[in-house]
C-alpha positions, 0 to 999 in steps of 0.5 A: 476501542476508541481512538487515541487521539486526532493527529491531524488536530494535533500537530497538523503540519505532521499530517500536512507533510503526510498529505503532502507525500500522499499527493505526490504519490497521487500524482505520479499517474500510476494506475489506481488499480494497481496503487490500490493493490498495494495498499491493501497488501501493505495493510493486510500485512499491518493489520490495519482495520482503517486503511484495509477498509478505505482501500478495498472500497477505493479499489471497487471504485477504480473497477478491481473485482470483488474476486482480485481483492477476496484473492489479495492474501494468497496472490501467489496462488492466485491466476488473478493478477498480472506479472508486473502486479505479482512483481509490485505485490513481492516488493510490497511484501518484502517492504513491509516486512523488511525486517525479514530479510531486507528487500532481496535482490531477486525480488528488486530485480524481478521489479525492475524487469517489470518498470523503468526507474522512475516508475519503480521509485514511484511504487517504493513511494507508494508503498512506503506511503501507505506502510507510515499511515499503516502505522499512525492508524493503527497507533492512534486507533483509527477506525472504519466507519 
């Protein structure tokens, strides 16, 4: 396959704006590990071949094990991962699959328990950001290099 088109070349004020979300999210002092964790679980869940592979390097780099990241797919099974991230990785899921089921309140507020709403805002962001570059990559058939 090769890639459809270079949206950035395209219309780059789109991928300005992108960037710009993307920043934000960057800076909200959320820890890498766990930015990282949700966007390779909103990616596994796309299936985008681009992002998964950015992410689970980017994840090494921010120090998450090789075992954490292998264990992604089946984190409910998992004793690898913390209550607050097993909170994050069901909205995560329940985000990107919103059209099963919407986002249900158990899920949301198991979310809340685990962070303020700044925080939680935050990490909808995070995964709303990473589920809309999710799509162009796929779309335009980004590929890893």
């Amino acid at each position: 396959m090769e890639q459809r088109m270079d949206l950035a070349g395209e219309i780059p004020a789109a991928y300005k704006a992108m960037m710009g979300l993307e920043s934000f999210v960057q800076s909200t002092g959320m820890e890498k590990s766990l930015l990282e964790l949700i966007k390779i679980r909103a990616s596994q869940i796309n299936g985008c071949a681009f992002c998964i592979d950015m992410h689970t390097k980017d994840a090494r780099k921010a120090g998450v094990s090789e075992q954490r990241i292998y264990m992604l797919n089946a984190w409910r099974e998992a004793p690898f991962y913390s209550d607050e991230e097993r909170a994050v990785l069901a909205l995560t899921e329940s985000v990107t699959l919103v059209t099963q089921g919407h986002v249900p309140d158990d899920i949301y507020s198991e979310a809340e328990r685990h962070f303020d709403t700044k925080r939680l805002g935050e990490i909808i962001m995070a995964i709303v950001t990473i589920n809309a570059w999710n799509r162009i990559a796929i779309t335009t058939r980004m590929m890893p290099q």
